[in-house]
C-alpha positions as CSV (number, residue, x, y, z in Angstrom):
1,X,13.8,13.6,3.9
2,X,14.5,10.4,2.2
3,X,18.2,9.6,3.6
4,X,17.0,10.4,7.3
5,X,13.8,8.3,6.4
6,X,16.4,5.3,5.6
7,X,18.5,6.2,8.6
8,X,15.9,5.7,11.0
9,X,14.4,2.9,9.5
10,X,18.1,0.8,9.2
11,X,17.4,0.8,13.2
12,X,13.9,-0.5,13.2
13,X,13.6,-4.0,14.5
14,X,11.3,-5.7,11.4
15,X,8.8,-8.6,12.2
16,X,7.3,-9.7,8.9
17,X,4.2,-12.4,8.8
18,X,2.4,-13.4,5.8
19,X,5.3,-13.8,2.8
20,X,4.0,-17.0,2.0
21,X,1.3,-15.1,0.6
22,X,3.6,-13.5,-1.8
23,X,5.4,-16.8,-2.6
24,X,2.3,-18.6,-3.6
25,X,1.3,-15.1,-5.7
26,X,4.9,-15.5,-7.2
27,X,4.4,-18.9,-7.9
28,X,0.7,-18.7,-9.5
29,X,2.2,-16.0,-11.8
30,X,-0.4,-13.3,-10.7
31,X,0.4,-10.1,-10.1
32,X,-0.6,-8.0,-6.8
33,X,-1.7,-4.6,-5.5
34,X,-0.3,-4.1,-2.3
35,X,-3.0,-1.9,-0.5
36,X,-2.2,-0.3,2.9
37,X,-4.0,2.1,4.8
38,X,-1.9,6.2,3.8
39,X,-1.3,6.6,7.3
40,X,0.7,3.2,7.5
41,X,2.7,3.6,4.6
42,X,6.1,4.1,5.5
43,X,7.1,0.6,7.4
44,X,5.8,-0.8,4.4
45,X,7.2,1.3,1.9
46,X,10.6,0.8,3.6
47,X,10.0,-3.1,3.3
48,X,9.5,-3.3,-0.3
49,X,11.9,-0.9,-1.7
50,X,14.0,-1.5,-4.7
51,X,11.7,-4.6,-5.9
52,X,10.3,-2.1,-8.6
53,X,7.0,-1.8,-7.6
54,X,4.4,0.8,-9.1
55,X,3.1,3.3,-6.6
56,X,0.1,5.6,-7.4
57,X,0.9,8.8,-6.2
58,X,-1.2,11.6,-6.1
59,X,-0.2,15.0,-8.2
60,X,-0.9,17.5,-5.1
61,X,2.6,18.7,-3.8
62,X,2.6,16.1,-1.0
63,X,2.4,13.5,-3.3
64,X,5.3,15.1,-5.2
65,X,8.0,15.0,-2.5
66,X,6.3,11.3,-2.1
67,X,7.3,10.1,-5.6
68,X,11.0,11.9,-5.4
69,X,11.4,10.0,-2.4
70,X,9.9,6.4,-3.7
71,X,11.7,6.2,-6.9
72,X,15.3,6.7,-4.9
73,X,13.9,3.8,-3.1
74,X,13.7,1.9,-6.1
75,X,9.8,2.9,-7.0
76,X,8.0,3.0,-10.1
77,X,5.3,6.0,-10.1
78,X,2.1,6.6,-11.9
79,X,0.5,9.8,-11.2
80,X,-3.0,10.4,-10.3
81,X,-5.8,10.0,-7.2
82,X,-9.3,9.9,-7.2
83,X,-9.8,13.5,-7.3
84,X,-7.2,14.4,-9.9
85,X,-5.9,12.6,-13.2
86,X,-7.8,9.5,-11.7
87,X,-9.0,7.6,-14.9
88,X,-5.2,8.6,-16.3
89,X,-3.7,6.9,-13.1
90,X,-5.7,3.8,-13.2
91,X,-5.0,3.0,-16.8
92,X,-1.2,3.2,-16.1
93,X,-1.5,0.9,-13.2
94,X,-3.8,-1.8,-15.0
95,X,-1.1,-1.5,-17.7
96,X,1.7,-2.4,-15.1
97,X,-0.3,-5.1,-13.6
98,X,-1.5,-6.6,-17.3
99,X,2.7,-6.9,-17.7
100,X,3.3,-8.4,-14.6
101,X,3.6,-6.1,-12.6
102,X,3.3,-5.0,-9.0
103,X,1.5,-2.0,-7.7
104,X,1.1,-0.3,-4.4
105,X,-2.5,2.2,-3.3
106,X,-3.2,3.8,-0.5
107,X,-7.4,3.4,-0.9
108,X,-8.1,5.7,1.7
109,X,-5.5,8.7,-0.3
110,X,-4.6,11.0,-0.8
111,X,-6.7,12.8,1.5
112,X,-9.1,11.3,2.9
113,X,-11.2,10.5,5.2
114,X,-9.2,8.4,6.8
115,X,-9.4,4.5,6.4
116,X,-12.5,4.6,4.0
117,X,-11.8,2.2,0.6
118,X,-12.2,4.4,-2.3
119,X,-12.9,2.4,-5.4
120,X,-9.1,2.7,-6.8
121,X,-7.2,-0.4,-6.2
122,X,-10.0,-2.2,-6.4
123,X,-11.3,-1.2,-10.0
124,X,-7.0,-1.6,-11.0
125,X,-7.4,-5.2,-9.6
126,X,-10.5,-6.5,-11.6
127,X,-9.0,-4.8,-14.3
128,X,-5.4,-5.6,-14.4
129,X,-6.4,-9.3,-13.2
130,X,-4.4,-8.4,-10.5
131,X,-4.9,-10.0,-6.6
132,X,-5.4,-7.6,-3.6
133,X,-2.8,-7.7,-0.8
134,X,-4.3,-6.3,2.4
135,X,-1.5,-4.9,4.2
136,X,-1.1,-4.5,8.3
137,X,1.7,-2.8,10.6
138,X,2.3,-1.1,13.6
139,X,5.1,0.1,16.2
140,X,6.1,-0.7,19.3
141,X,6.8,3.0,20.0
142,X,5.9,6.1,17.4
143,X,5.4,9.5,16.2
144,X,2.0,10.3,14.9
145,X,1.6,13.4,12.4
146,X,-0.9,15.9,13.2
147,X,-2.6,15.1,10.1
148,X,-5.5,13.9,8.1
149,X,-4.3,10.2,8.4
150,X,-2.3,10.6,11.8
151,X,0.7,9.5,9.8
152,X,3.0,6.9,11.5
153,X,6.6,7.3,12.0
154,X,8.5,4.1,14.1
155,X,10.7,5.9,16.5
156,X,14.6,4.7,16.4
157,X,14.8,1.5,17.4
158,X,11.0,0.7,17.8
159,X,9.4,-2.9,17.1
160,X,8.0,-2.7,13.7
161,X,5.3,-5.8,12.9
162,X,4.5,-5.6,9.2
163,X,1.8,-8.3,8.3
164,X,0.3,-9.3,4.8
165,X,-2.8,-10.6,5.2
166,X,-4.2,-13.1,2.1
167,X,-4.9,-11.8,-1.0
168,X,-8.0,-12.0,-2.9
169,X,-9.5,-11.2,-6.1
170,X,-12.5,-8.9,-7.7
171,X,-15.1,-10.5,-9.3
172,X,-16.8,-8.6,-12.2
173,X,-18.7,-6.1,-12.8
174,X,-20.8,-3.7,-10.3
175,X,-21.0,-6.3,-7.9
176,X,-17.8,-7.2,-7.8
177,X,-16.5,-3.8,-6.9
178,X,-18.9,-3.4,-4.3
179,X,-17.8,-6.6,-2.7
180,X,-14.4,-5.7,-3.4
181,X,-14.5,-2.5,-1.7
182,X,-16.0,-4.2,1.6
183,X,-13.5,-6.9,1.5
184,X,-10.6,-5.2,1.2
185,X,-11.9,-2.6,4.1
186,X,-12.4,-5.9,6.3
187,X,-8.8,-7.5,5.3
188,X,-7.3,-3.9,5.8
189,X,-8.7,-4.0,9.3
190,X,-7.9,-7.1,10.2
191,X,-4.0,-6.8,9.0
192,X,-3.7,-3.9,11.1
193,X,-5.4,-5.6,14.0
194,X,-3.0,-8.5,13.6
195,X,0.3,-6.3,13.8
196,X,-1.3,-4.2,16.4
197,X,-1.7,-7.6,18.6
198,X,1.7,-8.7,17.8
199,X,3.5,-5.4,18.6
């Protein structure tokens, strides 16, 4: 799965907007969850590989071939979702991001319902002291998966548009999750928007 993953992407034509996001993250010395909607991951995914990023990853079977597959592609994995080994999960992201590291949610995984913020990588983020990273993309031309999430594969050669939108943080307490949770459904929405527009 992984090496015809890699194949096809190597063909993809990438269009990238919002690094300087990252670069001023980089520079500010704060470390970010990348959040991206499940059914979106792969362009993403792709773009990011071997910077040693922290994935959660669920511990259901699909989320099994999905961490073989991320750590060849240079992937860190925590296991865990909201339904199983959450609390376990979270801690070993907040522990990545309190080192300086980078993690990567899906907040509407690992099953569902599609593109509805679970409180995940938002709890990591006011935890960890981490910034939010609303992630965006879309494809010229594409597969969709019968699936839960309608999973997107770029066809060979398809126009990929991957956009960061900017990060924010979580303020404390309750509140601050609540608002996080909206925000980040809003910033999610608007990333994807954006790439859909440019594609």
């Amino acid at each position: 799965m992984r090496w015809a993953a890699a194949l096809l992407a190597h063909t993809w034509r990438l269009e990238v907007s919002g690094e300087e996001h990252l670069s001023r993250l980089r520079a500010e010395g704060l470390p970010a969850i990348y959040a991206v909607w499940h059914g979106l991951l792969l362009a993403p995914l792709w773009h990011r590989r071997r910077r040693g990023i922290t994935l959660l990853v669920s511990a259901h079977a699909d989320g099994s071939r999905l961490a073989s597959a991320a750590r060849r592609w240079g992937y860190r994995v925590v296991h865990g979702s909201s339904t199983r080994g959450g609390k376990g999960g979270l801690r070993g992201i907040v522990r990545v991001l309190r080192g300086g590291g980078d993690a990567a949610f899906t907040p509407d995984g690992p099953r569902g319902p599609a593109r509805v913020v679970k409180g995940g990588a938002v709890a990591a983020a006011q935890h960890g002291a981490a910034a939010l990273v609303p992630v965006g993309a879309h494809a010229s031309s594409a597969w969709r998966a019968p699936s839960w999430d309608g999973f997107l594969v770029p066809r060979p050669f398809a126009r990929v548009r991957i956009v960061y939108g900017p990060p924010f943080r979580v303020g404390e307490g309750e509140p601050g999750l609540a608002e996080g949770c909206a925000r980040l459904a809003e910033s999610l929405r608007r990333a994807e928007s954006e790439a859909r527009c440019a594609s």
